[in-house]
C-alpha positions, 0 to 999 in steps of 0.5 A, spaced: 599 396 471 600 400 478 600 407 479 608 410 481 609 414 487 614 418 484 611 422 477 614 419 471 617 425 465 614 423 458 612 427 452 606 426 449 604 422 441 600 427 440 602 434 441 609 433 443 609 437 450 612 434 456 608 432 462 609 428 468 605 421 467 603 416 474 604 409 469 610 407 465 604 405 459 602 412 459 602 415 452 597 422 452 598 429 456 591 429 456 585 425 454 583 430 449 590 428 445 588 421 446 581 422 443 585 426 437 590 422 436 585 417 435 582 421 431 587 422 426 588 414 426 581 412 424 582 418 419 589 414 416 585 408 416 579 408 409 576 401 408 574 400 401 567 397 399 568 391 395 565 393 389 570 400 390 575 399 382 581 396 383 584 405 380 581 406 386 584 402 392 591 403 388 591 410 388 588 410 396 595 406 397 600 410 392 598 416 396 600 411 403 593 410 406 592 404 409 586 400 405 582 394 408 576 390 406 570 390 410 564 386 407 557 387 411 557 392 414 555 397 408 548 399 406 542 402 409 538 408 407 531 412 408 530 415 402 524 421 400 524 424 394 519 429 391 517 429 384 517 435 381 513 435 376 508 431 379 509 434 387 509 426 389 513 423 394 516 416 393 520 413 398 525 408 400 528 404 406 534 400 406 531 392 407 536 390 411 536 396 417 531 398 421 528 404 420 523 407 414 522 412 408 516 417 411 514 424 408 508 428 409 
């Protein structure tokens, strides 16, 4: 979409203001609106692990989020825990991520 000559009256998804827009696709005042607006879109949308109880996704629903599934993109974790008894350090990483459990 081309730029117009003549600047086009809008008002904004976001915070609702009036301002003057170049292209007719133009939705946003501003690049900060845009990056809320986007915000506020990801925040709506909760996808639920698989293994999440069924009480759960149906209350997320009930309450009018949007619910999706993802399989494969959870997990992944570098973990030190002290011993308190002990003072021992034990570590663990994630086998499927890059990365390691290190303590000193």
């Amino acid at each position: 979409m081309t730029a117009s000559k003549d600047p086009i009256p809008k008002i904004c998804m976001f915070c609702q203001n009036l301002f003057e827009a170049r292209k007719s696709t133009t939705q946003y005042c501003s690049h900060e609106c845009a990056n809320r607006a986007y915000k506020e879109r990801k925040r709506q949308e909760k996808i639920v692990h698989a293994t999440a109880p069924y009480e759960t996704v149906r209350g997320l629903m009930g309450r009018g989020h949007k619910v999706g599934f993802a399989r494969g993109i959870y997990g992944g974790y570098q973990a030190i825990y002290r011993d308190p008894e002990t003072g021992f350090y034990h570590g663990a990483s994630e086998s499927r991520k890059h990365g390691q459990a290190v303590g000193y």
